[in-house]
Jmol script that loads the backbone (N, CA, C; Angstrom):
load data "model"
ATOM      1  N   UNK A   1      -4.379 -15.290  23.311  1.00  0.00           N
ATOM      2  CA  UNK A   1      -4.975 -15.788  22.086  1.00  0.00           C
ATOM      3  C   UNK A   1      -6.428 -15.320  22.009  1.00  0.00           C
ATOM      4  N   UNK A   2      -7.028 -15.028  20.799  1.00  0.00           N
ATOM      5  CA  UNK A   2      -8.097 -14.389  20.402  1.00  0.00           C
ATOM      6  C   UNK A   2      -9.216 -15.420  19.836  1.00  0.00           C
ATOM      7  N   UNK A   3     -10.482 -15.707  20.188  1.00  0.00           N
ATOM      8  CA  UNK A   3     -11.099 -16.298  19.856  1.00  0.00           C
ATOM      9  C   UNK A   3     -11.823 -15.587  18.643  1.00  0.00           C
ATOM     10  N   UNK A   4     -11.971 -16.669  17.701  1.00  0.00           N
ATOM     11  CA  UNK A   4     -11.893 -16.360  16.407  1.00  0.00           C
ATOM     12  C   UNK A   4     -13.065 -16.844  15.776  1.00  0.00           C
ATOM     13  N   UNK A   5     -14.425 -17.737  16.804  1.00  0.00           N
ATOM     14  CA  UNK A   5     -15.372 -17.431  16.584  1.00  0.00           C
ATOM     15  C   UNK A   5     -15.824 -18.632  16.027  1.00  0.00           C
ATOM     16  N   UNK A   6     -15.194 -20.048  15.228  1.00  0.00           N
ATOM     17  CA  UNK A   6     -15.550 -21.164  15.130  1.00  0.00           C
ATOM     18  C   UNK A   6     -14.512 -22.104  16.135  1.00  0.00           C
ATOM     19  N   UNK A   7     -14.936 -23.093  16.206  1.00  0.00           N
ATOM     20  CA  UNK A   7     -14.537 -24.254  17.037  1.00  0.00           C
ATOM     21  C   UNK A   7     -13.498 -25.462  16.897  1.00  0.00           C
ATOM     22  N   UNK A   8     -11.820 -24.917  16.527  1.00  0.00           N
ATOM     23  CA  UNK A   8     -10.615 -25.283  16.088  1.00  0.00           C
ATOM     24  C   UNK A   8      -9.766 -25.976  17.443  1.00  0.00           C
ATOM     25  N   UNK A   9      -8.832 -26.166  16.949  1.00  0.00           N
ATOM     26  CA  UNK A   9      -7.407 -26.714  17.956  1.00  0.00           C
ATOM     27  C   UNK A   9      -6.669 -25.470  17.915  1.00  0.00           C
ATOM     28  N   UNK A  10      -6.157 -25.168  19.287  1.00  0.00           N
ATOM     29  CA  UNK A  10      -5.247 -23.847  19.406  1.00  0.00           C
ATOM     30  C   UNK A  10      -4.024 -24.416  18.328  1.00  0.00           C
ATOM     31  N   UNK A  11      -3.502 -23.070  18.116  1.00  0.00           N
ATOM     32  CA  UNK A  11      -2.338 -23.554  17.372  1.00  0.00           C
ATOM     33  C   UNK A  11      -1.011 -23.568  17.958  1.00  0.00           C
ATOM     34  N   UNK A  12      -0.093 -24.557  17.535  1.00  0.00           N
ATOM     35  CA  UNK A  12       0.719 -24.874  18.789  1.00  0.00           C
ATOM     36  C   UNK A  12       2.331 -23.906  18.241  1.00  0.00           C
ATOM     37  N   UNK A  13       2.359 -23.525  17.366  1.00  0.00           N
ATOM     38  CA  UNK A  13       3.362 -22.347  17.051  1.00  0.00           C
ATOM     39  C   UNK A  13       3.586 -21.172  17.296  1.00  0.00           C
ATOM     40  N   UNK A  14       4.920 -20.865  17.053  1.00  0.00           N
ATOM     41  CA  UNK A  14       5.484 -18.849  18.036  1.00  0.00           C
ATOM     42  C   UNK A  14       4.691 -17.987  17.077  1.00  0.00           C
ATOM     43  N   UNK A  15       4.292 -17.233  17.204  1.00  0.00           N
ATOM     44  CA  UNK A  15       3.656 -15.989  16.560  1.00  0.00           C
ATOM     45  C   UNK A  15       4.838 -14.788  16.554  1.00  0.00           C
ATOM     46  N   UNK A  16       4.648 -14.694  15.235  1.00  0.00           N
ATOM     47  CA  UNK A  16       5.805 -13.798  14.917  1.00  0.00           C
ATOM     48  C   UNK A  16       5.750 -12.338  15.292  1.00  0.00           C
ATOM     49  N   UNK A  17       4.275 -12.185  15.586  1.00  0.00           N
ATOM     50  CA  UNK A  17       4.007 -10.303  15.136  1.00  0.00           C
ATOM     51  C   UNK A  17       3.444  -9.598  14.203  1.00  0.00           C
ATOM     52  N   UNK A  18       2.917 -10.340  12.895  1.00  0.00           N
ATOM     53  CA  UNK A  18       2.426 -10.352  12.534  1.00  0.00           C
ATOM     54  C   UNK A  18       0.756 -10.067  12.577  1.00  0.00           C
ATOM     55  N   UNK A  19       0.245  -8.713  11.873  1.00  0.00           N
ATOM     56  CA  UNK A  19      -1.032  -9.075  12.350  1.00  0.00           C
ATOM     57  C   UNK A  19      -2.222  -9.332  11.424  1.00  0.00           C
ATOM     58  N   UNK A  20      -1.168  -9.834  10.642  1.00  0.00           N
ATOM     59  CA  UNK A  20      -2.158 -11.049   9.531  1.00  0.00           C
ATOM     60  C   UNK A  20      -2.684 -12.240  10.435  1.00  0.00           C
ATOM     61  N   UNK A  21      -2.820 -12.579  11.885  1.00  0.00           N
ATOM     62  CA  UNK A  21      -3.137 -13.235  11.992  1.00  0.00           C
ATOM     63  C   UNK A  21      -4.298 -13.162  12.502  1.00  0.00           C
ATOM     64  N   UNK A  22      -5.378 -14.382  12.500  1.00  0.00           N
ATOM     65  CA  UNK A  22      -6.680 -14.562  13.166  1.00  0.00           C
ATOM     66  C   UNK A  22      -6.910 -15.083  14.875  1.00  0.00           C
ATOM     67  N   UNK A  23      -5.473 -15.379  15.190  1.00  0.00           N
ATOM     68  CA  UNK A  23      -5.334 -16.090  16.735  1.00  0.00           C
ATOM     69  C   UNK A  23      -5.008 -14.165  17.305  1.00  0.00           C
ATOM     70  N   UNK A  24      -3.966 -13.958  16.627  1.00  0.00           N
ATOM     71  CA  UNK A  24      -3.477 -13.244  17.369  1.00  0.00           C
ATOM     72  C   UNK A  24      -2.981 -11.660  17.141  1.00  0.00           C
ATOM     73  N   UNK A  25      -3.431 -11.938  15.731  1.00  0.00           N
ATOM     74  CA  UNK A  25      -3.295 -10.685  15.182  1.00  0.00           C
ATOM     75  C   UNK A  25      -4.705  -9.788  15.261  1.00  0.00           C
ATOM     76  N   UNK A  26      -4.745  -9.196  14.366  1.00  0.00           N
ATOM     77  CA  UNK A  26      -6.406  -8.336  13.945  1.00  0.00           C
ATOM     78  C   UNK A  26      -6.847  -9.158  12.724  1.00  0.00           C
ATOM     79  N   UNK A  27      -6.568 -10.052  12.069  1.00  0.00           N
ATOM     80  CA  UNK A  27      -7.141 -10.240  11.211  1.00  0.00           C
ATOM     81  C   UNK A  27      -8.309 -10.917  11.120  1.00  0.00           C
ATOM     82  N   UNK A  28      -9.765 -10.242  10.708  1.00  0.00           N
ATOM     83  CA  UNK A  28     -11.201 -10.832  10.714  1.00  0.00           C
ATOM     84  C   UNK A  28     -11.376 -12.075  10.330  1.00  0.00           C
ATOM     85  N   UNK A  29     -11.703 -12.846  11.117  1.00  0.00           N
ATOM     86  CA  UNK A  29     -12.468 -13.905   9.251  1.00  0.00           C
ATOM     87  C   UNK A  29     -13.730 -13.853   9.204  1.00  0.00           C
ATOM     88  N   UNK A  30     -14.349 -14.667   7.937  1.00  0.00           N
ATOM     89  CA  UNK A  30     -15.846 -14.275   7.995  1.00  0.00           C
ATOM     90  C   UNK A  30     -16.504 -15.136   7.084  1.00  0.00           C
ATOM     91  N   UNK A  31     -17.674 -15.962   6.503  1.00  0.00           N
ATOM     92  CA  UNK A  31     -17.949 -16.327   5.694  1.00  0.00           C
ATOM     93  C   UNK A  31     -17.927 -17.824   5.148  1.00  0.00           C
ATOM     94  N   UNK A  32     -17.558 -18.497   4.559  1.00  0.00           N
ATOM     95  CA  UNK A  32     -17.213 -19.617   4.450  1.00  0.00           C
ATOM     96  C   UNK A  32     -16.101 -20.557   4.938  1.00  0.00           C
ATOM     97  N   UNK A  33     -16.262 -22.336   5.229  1.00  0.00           N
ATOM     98  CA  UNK A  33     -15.127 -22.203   5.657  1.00  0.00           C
ATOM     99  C   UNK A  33     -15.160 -23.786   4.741  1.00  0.00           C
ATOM    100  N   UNK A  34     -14.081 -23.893   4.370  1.00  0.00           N
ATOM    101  CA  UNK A  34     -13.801 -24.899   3.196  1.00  0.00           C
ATOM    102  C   UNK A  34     -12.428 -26.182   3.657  1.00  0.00           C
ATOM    103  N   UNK A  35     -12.634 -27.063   3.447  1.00  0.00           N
ATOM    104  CA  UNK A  35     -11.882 -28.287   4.311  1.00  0.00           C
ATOM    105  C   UNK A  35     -10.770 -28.202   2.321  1.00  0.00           C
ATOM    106  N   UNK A  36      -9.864 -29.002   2.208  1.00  0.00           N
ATOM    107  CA  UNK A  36      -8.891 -29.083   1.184  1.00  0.00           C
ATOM    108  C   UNK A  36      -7.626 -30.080   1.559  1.00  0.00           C
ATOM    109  N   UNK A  37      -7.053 -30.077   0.686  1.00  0.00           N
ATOM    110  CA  UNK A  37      -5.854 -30.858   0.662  1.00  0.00           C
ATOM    111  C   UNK A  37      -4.752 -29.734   0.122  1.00  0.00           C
ATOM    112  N   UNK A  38      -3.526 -29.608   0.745  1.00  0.00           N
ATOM    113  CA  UNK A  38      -2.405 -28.638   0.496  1.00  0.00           C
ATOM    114  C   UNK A  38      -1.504 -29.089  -0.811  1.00  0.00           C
ATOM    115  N   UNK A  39      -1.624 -28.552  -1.629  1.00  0.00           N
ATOM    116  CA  UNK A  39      -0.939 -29.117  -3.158  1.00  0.00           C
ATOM    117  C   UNK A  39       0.062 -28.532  -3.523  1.00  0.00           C
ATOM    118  N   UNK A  40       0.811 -27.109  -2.616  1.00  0.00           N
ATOM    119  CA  UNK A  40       1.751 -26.561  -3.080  1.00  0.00           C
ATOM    120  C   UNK A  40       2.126 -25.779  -2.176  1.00  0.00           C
ATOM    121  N   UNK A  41       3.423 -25.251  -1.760  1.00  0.00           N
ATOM    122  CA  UNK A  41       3.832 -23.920  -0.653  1.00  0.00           C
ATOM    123  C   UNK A  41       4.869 -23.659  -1.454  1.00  0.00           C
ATOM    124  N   UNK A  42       4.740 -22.500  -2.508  1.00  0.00           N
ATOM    125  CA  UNK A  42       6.107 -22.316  -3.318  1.00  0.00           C
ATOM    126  C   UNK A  42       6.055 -20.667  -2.741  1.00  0.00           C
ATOM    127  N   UNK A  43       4.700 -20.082  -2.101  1.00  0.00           N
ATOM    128  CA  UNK A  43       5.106 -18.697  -2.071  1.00  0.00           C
ATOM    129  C   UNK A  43       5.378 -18.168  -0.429  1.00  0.00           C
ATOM    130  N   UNK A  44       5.543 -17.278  -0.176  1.00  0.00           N
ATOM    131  CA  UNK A  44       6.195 -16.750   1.265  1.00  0.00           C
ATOM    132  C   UNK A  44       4.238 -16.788   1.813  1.00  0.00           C
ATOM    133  N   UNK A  45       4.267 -17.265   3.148  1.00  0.00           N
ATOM    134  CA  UNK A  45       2.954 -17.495   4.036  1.00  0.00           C
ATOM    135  C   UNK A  45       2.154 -17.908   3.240  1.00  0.00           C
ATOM    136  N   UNK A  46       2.090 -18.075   2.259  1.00  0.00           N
ATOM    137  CA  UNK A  46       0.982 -18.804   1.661  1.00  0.00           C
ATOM    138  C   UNK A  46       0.997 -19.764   0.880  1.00  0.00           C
ATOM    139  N   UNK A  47      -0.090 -20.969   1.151  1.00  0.00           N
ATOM    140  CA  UNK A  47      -0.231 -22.077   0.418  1.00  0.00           C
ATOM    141  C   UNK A  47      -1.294 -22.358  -0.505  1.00  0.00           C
ATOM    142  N   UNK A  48      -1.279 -23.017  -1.065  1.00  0.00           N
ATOM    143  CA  UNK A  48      -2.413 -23.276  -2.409  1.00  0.00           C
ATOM    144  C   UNK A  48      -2.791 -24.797  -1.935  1.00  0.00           C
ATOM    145  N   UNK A  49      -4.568 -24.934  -2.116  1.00  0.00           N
ATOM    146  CA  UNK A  49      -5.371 -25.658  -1.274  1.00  0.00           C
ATOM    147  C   UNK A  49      -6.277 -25.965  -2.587  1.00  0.00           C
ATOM    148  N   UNK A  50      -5.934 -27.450  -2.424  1.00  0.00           N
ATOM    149  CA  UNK A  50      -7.116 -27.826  -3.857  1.00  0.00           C
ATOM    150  C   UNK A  50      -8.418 -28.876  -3.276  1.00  0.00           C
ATOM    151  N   UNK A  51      -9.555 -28.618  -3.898  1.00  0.00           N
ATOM    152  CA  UNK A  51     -11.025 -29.397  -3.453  1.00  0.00           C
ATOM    153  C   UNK A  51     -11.504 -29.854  -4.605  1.00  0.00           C
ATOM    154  N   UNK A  52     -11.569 -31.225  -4.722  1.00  0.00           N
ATOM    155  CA  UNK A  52     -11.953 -32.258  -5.423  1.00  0.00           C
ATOM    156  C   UNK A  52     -13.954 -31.622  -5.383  1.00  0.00           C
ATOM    157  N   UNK A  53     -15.076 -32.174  -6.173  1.00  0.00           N
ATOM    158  CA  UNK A  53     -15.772 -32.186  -5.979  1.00  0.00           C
ATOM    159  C   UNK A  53     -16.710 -32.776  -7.457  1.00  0.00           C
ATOM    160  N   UNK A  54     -17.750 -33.684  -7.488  1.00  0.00           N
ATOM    161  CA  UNK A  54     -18.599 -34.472  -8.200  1.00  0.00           C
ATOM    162  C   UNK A  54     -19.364 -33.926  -8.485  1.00  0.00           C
ATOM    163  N   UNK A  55     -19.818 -33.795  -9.994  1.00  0.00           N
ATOM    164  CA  UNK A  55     -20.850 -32.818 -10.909  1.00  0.00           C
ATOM    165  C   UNK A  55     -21.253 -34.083 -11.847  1.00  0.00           C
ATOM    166  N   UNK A  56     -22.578 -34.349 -11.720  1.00  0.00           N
ATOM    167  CA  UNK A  56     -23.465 -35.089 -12.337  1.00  0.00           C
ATOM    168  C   UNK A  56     -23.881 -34.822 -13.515  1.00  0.00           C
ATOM    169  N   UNK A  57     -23.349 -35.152 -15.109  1.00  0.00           N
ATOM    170  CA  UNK A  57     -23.890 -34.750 -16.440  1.00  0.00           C
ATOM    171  C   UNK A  57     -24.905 -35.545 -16.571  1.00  0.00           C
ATOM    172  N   UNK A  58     -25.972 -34.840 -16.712  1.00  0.00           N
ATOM    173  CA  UNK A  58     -27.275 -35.655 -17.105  1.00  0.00           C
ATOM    174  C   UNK A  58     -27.505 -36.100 -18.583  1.00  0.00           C
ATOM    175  N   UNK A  59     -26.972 -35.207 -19.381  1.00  0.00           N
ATOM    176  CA  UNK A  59     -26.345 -35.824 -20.820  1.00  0.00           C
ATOM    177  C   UNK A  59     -26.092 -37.229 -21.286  1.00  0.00           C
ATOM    178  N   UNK A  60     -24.706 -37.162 -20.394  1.00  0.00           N
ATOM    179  CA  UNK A  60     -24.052 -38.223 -20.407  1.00  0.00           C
ATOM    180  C   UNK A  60     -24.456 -39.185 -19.185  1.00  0.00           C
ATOM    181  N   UNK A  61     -24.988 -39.531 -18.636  1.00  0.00           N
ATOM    182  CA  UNK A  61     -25.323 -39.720 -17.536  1.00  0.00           C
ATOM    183  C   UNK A  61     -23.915 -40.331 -16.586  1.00  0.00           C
ATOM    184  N   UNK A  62     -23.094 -39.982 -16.365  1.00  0.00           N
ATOM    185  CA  UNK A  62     -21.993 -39.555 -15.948  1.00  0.00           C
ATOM    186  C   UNK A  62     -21.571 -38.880 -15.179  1.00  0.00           C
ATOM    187  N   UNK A  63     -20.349 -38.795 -13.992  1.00  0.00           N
ATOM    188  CA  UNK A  63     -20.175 -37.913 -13.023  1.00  0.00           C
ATOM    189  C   UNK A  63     -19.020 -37.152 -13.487  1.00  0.00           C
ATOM    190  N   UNK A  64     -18.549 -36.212 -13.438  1.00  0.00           N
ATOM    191  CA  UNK A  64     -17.482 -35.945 -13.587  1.00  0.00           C
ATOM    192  C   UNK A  64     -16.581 -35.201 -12.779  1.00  0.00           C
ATOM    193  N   UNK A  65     -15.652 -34.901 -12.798  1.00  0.00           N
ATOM    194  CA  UNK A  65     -14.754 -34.209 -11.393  1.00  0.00           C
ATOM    195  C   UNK A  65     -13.817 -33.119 -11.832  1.00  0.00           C
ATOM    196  N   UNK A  66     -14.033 -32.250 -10.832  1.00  0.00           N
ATOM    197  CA  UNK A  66     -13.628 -31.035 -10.833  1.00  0.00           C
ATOM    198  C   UNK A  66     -12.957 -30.542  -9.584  1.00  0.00           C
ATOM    199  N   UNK A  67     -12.220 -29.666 -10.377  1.00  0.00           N
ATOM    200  CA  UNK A  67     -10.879 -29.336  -8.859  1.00  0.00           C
ATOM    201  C   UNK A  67     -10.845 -28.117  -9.034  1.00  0.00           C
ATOM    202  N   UNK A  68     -11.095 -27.695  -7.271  1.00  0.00           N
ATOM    203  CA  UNK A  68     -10.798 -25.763  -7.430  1.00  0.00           C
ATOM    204  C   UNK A  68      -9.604 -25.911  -6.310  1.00  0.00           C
ATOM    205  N   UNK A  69      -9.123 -24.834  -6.792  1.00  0.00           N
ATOM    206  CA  UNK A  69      -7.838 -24.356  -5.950  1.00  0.00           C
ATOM    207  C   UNK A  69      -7.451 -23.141  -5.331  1.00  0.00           C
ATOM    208  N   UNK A  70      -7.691 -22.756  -4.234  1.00  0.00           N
ATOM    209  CA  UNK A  70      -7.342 -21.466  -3.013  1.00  0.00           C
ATOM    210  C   UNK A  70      -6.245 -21.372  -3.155  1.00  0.00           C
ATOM    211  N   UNK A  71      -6.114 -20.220  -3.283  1.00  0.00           N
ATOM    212  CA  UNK A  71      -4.742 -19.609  -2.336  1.00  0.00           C
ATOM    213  C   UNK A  71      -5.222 -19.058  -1.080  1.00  0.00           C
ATOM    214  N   UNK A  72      -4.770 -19.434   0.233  1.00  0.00           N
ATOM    215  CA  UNK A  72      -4.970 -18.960   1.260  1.00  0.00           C
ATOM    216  C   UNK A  72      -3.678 -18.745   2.679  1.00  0.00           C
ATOM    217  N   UNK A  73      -4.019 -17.410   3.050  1.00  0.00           N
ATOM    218  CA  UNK A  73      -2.659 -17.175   3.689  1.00  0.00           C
ATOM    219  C   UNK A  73      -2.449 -18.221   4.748  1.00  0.00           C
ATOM    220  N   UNK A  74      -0.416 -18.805   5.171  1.00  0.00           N
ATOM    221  CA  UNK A  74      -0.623 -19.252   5.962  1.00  0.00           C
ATOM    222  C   UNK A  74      -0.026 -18.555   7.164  1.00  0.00           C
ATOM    223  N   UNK A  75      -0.841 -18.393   8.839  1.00  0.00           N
ATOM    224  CA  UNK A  75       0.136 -17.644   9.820  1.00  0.00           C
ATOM    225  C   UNK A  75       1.170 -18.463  10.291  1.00  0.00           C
ATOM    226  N   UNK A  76       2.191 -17.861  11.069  1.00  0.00           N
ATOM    227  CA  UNK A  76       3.009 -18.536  11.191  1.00  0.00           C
ATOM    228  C   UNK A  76       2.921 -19.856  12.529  1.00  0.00           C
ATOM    229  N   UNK A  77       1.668 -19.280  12.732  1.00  0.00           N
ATOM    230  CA  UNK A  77       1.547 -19.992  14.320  1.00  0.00           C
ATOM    231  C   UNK A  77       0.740 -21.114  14.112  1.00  0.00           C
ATOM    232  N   UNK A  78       0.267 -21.458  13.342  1.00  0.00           N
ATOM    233  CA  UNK A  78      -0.066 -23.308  12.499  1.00  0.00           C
ATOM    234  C   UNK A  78       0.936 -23.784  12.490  1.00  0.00           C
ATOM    235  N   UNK A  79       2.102 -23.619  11.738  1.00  0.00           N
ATOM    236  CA  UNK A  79       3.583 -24.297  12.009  1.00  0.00           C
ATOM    237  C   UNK A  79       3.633 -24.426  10.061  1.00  0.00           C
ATOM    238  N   UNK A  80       4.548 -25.247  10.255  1.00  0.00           N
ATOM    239  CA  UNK A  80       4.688 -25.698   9.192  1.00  0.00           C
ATOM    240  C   UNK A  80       3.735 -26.923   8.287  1.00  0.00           C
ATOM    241  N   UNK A  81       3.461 -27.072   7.187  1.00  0.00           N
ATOM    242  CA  UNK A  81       2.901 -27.719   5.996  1.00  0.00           C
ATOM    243  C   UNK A  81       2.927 -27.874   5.117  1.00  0.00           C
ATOM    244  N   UNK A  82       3.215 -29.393   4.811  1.00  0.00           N
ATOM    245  CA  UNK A  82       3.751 -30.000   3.444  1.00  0.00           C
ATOM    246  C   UNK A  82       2.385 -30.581   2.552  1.00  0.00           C
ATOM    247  N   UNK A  83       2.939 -30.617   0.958  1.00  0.00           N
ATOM    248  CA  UNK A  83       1.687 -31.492   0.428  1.00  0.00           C
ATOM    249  C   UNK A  83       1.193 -32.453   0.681  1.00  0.00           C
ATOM    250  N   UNK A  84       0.025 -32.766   0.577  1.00  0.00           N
ATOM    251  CA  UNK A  84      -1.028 -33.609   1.253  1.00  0.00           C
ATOM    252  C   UNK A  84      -1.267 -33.471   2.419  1.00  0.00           C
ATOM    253  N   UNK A  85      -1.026 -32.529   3.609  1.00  0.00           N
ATOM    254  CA  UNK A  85      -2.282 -32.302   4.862  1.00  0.00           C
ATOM    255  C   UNK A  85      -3.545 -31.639   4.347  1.00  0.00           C
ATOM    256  N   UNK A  86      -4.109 -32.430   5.522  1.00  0.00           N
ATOM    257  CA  UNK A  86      -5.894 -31.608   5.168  1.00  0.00           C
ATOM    258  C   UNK A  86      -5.751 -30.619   5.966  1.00  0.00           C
ATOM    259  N   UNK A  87      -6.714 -29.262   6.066  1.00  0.00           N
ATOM    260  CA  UNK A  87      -6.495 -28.495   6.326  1.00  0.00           C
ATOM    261  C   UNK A  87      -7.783 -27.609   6.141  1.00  0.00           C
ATOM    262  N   UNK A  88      -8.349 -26.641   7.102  1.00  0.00           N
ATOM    263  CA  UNK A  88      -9.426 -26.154   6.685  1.00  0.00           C
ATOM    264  C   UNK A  88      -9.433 -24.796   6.443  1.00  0.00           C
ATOM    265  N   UNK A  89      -9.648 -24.006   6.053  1.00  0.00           N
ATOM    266  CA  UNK A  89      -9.437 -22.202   5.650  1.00  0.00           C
ATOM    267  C   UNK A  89     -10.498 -21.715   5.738  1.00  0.00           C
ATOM    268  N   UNK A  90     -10.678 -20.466   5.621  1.00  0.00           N
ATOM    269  CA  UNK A  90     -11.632 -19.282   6.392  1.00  0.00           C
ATOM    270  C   UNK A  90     -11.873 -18.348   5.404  1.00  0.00           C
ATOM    271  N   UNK A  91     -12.671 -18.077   5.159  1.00  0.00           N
ATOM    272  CA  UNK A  91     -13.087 -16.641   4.127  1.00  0.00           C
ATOM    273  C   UNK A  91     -12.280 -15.595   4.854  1.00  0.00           C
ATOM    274  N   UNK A  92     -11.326 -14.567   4.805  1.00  0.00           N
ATOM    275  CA  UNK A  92     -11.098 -13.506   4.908  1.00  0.00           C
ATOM    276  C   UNK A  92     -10.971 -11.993   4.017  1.00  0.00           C
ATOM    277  N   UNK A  93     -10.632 -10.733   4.378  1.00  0.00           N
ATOM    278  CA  UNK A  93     -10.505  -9.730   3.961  1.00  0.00           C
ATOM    279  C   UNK A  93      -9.396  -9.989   2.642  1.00  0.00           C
ATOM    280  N   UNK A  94      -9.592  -9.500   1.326  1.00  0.00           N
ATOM    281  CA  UNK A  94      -8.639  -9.692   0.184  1.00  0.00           C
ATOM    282  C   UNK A  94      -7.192  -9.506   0.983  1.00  0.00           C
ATOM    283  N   UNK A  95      -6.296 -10.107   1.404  1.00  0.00           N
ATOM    284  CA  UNK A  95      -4.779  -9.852   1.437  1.00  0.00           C
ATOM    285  C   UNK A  95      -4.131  -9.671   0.231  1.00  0.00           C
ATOM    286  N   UNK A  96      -3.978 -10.235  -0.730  1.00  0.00           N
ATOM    287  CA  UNK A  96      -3.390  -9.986  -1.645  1.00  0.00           C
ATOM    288  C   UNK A  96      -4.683  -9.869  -3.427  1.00  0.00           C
ATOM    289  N   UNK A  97      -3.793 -10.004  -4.342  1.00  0.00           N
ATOM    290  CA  UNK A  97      -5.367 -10.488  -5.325  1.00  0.00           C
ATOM    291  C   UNK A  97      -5.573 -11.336  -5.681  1.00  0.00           C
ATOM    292  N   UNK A  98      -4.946 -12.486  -5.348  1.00  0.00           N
ATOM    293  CA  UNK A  98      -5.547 -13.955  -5.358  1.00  0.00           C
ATOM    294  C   UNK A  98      -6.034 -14.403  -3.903  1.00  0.00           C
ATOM    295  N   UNK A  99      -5.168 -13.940  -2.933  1.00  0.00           N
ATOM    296  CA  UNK A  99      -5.259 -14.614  -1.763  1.00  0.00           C
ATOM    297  C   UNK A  99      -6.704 -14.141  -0.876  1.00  0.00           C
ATOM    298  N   UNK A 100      -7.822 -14.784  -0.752  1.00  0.00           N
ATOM    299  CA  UNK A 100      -8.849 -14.333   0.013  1.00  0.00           C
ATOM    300  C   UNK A 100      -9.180 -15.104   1.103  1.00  0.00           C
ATOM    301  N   UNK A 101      -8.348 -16.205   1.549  1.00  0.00           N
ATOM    302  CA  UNK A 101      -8.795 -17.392   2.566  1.00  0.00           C
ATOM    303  C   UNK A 101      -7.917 -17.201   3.625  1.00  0.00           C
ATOM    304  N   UNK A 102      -7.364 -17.526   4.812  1.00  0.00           N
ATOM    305  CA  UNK A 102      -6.718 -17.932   5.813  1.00  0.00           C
ATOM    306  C   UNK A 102      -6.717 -19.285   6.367  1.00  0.00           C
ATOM    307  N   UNK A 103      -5.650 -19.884   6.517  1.00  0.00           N
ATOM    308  CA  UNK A 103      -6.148 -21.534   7.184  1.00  0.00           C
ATOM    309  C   UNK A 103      -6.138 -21.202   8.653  1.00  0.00           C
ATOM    310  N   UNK A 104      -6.733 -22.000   9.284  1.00  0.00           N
ATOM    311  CA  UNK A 104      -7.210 -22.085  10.211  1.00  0.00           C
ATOM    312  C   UNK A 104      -6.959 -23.668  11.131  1.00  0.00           C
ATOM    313  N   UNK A 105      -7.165 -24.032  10.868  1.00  0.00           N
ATOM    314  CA  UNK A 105      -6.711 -25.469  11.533  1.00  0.00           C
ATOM    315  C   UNK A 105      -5.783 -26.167  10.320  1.00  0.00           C
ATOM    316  N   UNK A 106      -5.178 -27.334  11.298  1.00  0.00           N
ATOM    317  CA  UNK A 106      -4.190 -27.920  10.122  1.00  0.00           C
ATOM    318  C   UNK A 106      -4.827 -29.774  10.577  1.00  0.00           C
ATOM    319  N   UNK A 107      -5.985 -30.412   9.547  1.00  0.00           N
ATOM    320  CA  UNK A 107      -6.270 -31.583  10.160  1.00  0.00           C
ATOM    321  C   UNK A 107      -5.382 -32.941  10.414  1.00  0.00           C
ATOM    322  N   UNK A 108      -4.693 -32.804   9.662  1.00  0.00           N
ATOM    323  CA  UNK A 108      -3.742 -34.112   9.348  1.00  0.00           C
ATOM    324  C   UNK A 108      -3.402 -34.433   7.926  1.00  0.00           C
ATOM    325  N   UNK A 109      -2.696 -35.582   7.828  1.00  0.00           N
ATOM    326  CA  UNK A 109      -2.411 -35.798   6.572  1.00  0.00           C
ATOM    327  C   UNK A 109      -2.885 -37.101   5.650  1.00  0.00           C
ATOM    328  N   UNK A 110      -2.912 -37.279   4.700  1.00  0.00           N
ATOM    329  CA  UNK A 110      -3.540 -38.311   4.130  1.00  0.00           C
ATOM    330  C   UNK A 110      -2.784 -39.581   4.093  1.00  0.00           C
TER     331      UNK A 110
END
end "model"
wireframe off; spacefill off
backbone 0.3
color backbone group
């Protein structure tokens, strides 16, 4: 296993061979790293990761809330993940043209 440069839980799944991965493959990460909640796995390795976050209208003097949503690849050696685990992802190299993140740890679930 390849140290990958921040401070995670090994991951406890087979690695396929793949070298989309960041444990064990070549794949870099780099850049930001963003905590989320898992809201969807409809596509092959990858899941869609949504982040709540509070924006203050001074207007209205009012908060209001806003949700962004990742697509970020998943390897196979995290295991499996259903909606609602937390989960944290990694800036990586464009894989696809939505997909620019990798998860990286899998925290638990809500």
């Amino acid at each position: 296993m390849r140290d990958i440069g921040v401070d995670v839980n090994k991951p406890e799944g087979e690695w396929d061979g793949s070298k989309n991965c960041p444990f064990y493959g070549t794949l870099r990460l780099r850049g930001q790293i963003i905590s989320g909640v898992v809201s969807s796995q409809g596509m092959t390795d990858t899941v869609v990761i949504e982040r709540e976050t509070t924006r203050y209208m001074q207007k209205f003097e009012r908060y209001e809330k806003r949700t962004r949503r990742y697509s970020a690849h998943l390897p196979t050696c995290i295991g499996e993940l259903s909606p609602g685990d937390n989960v944290r992802i990694m800036e990586c190299r464009p894989l696809s043209k939505t997909v620019k993140f990798c998860v990286i740890e899998k925290e638990g679930s809500e």
